[in-house]
C-alpha positions in Angstrom: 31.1 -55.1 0.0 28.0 -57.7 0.2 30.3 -60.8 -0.4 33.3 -62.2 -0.1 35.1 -65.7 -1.7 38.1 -66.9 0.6 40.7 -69.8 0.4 40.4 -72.1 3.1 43.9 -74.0 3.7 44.4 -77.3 5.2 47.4 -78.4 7.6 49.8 -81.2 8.4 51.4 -82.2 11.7 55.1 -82.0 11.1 55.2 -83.7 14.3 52.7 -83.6 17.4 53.8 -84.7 20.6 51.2 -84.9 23.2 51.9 -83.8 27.3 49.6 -84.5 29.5 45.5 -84.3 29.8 44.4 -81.6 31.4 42.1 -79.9 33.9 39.7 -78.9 31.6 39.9 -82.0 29.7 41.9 -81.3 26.8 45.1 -82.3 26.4 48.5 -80.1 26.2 50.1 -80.6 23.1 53.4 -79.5 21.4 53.1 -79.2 17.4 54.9 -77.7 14.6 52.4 -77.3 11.9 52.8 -76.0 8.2 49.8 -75.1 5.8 49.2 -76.5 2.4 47.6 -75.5 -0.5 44.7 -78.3 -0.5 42.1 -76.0 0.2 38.3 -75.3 0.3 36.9 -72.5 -1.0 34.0 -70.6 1.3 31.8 -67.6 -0.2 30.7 -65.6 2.9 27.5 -63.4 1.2 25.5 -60.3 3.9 21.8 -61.3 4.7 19.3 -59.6 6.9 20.1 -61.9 9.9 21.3 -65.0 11.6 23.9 -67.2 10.4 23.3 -70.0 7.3 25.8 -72.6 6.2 25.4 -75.1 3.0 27.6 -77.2 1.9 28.5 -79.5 -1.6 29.3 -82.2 0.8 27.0 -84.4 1.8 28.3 -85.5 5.1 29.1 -81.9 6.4 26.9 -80.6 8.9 25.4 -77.3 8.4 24.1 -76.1 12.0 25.7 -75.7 15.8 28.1 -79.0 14.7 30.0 -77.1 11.9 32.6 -74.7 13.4 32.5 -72.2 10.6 28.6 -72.0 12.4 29.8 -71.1 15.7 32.7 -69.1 14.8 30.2 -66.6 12.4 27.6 -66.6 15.1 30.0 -65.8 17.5 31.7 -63.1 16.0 28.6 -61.3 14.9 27.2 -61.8 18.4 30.5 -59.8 20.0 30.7 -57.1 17.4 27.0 -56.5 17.4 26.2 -57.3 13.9 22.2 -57.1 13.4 22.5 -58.4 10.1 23.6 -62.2 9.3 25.6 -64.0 7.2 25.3 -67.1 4.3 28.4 -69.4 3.9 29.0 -71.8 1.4 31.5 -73.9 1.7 32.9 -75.9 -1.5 35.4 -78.9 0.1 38.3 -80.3 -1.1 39.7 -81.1 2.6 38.5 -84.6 3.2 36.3 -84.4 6.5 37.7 -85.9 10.1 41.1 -86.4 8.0 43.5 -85.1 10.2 44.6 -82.1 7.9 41.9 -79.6 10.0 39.3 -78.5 7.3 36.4 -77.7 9.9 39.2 -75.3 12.0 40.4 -73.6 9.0 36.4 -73.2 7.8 36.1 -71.3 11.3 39.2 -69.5 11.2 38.2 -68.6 7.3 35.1 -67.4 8.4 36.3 -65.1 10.9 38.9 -63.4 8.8 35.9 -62.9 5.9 33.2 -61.4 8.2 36.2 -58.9 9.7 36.7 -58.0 6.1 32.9 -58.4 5.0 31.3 -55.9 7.6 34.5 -53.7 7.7 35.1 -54.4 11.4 39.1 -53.7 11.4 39.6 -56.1 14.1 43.5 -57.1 15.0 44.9 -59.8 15.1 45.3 -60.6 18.5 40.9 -60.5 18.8 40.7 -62.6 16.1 43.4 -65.1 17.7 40.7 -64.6 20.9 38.1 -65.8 18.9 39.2 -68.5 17.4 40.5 -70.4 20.4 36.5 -70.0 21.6 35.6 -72.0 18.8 38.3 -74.7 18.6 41.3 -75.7 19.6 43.4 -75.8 15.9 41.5 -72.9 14.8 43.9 -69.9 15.9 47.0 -71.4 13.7 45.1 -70.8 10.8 45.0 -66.9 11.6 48.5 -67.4 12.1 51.6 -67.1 9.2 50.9 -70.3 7.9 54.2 -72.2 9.9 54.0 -72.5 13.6 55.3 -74.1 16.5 51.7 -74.6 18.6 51.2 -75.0 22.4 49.2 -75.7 25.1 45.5 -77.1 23.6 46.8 -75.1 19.9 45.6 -72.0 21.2 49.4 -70.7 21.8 51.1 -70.1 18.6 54.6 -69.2 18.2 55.7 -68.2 14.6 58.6 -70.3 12.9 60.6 -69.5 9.3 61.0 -72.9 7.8 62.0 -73.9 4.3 59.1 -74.7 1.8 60.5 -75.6 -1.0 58.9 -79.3 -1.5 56.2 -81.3 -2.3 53.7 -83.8 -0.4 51.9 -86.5 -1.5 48.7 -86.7 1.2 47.1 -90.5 1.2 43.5 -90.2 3.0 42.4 -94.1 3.2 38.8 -94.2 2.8 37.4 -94.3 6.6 37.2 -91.2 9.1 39.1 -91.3 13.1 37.3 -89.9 15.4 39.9 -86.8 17.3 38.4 -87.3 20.7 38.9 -91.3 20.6 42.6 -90.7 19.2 43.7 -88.6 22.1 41.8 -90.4 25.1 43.5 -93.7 23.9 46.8 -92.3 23.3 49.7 -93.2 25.7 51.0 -90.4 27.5 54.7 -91.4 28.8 54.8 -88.9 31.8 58.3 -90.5 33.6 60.0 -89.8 30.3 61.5 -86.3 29.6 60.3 -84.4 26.5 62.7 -84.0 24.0 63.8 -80.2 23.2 63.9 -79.6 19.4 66.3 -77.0 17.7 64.5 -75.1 15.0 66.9 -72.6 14.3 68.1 -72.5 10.6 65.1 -74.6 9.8 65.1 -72.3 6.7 68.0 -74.3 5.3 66.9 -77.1 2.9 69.2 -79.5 4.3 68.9 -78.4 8.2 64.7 -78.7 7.7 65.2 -82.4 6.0 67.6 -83.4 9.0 65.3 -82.6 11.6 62.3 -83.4 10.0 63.6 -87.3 10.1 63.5 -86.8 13.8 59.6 -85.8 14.0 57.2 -88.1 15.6 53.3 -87.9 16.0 52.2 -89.6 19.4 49.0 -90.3 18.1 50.0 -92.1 15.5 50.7 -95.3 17.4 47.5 -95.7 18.8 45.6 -95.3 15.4 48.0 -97.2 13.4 47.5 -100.4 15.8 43.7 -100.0 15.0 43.8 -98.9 11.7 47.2 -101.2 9.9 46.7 -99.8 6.6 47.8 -96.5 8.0 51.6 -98.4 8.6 51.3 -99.3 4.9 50.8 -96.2 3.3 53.6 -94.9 5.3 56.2 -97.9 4.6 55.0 -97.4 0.5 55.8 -93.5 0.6 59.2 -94.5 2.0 60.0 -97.3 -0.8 58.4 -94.8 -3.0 61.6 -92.5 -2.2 59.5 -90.1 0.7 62.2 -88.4 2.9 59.6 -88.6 5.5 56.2 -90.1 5.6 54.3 -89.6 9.1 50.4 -89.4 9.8 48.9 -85.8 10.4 47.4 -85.0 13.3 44.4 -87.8 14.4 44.8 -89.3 11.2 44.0 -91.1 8.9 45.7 -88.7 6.5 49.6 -90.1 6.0 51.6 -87.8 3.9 55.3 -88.0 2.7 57.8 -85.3 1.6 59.8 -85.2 -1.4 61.9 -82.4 -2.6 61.2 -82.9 -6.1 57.6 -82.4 -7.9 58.2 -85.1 -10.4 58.8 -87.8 -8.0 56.0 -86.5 -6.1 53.5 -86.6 -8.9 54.3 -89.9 -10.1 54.3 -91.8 -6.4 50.6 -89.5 -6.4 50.1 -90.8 -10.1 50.7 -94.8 -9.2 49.4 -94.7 -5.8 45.9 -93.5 -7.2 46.0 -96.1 -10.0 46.9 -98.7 -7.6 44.1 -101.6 -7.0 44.5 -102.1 -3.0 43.7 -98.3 -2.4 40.7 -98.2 -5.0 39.2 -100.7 -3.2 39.7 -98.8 0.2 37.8 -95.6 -1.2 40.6 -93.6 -0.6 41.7 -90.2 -2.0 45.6 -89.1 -2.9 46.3 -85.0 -3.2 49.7 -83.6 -4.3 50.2 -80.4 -2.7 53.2 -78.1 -1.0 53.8 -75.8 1.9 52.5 -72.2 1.6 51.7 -69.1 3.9 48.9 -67.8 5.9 46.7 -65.2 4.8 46.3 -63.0 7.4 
């Protein structure tokens, strides 16, 4: 095999709640995350050596910044690959969105070169890997739903129901991660709340809980950015059974258990002349599983 085309899923926060700031400078976190099927699309090709990286976007770096770069150049480094590898990566995922394109690029790129070059590696090496290169990138490797710990590199599998449809608003300006979680407010005096997620398989158990979900950087980003607040209180008029910002943001999505509600709030929110003017972008997509 000389080359390989892989699927590159994206991911939302069902809710994030953050612990502390650690040693090390990261902070411990506390997420259940689910995959969605707004994906880019990377061709991994062999080459004689070193590691290359274009891009259709024009705003994606293509050197030591992009993650899918470090993740390909350390994995061919620790399996003593002499030859190299060219990846291009078609996106879809809006960059800095909050829905963790660049992590699933690196996570992508590891499972392709373990298939590319034939290197049989399990699961748990890869998982090794990927928690080198970034701190979301192991849950991609993972079954697609996951409850995820300490900086993201612990994942614990869940079985949740999937049986619904997002609407994902991106407003039309980027958040920087690192600023979102260094001016988040960390409530250390008040106990963290322990969340049931048995029979989250059941429609109606899932929907119950998921009302109760928070992100803890949404706060913080919301004050800065108000639009954010809008596109969450429109979802909910709209008929969302939840609307909640993913991750860092900006990206706000909100559930709905039927397609053609989803599509039309998709449908009139993209027509709409307030969000045209922001530059924004509007996906409908739904849950799926991992690939690995």
């Amino acid at each position: 095999m000389d080359r390989l085309t892989l699927k590159s899923p994206s991911k939302i926060n069902l809710f994030l709640k953050v612990i502390k700031k650690r040693e090390d400078g990261y902070h411990e976190i506390l997420s259940l995350m689910q995959m969605v099927d707004l994906c880019d699309e990377l061709c991994l090709k062999k080459t004689k050596g070193g590691v290359v990286i274009d891009c259709d976007h024009p705003d994606c770096p293509t050197d030591e910044r992009n993650l899918a770069f470090q993740a390909a150049s350390l994995l061919l480094r620790e399996a003593n690959i002499a030859k190299g590898v060219k990846i291009h990566i078609r996106k879809k995922i809006p960059l800095s969105s909050g829905l963790g394109g660049g992590s699933s690029n690196a996570a992508t790129t590891l499972r392709g070169i373990n298939r590319l070059f034939d290197l049989e590696l399990p699961r748990e090496r890869l998982y090794d890997l990927a928690s080198q290169v970034g701190s979301d990138v192991p849950f991609f490797l993972s079954s697609g739903q996951a409850l995820v710990k300490g900086r993201g590199e612990k994942i614990v599998p869940q079985t949740m129901y999937k049986d619904y449809w997002m609407v994902l608003v991106r407003p039309g300006f980027e958040v920087s991660t690192k600023w979102a979680y260094q001016n988040a407010k960390i409530n250390l005096t008040k106990k963290n709340k322990e969340f049931n997620f048995k029979n989250l398989e059941k429609g109606f158990m899932f929907f119950e809980a998921l009302r109760s979900f928070t992100n803890d950087l949404e706060e913080v980003v919301s004050k800065r950015y108000p639009v954010i607040q809008r596109i969450k209180e429109i979802l909910k008029n709209s008929g969302a059974l939840k609307s909640s910002m993913s991750g860092s943001g900006p990206t706000v999505y909100g559930v709905f258990d039927q397609k053609p509600q989803a599509e039309e709030v998709a449908r009139k929110l993209s027509r709409s002349d307030w969000f045209a003017k922001s530059k924004g972008q509007v996906f409908l997509t739904q849950p799926i599983s991992g690939n690995i």
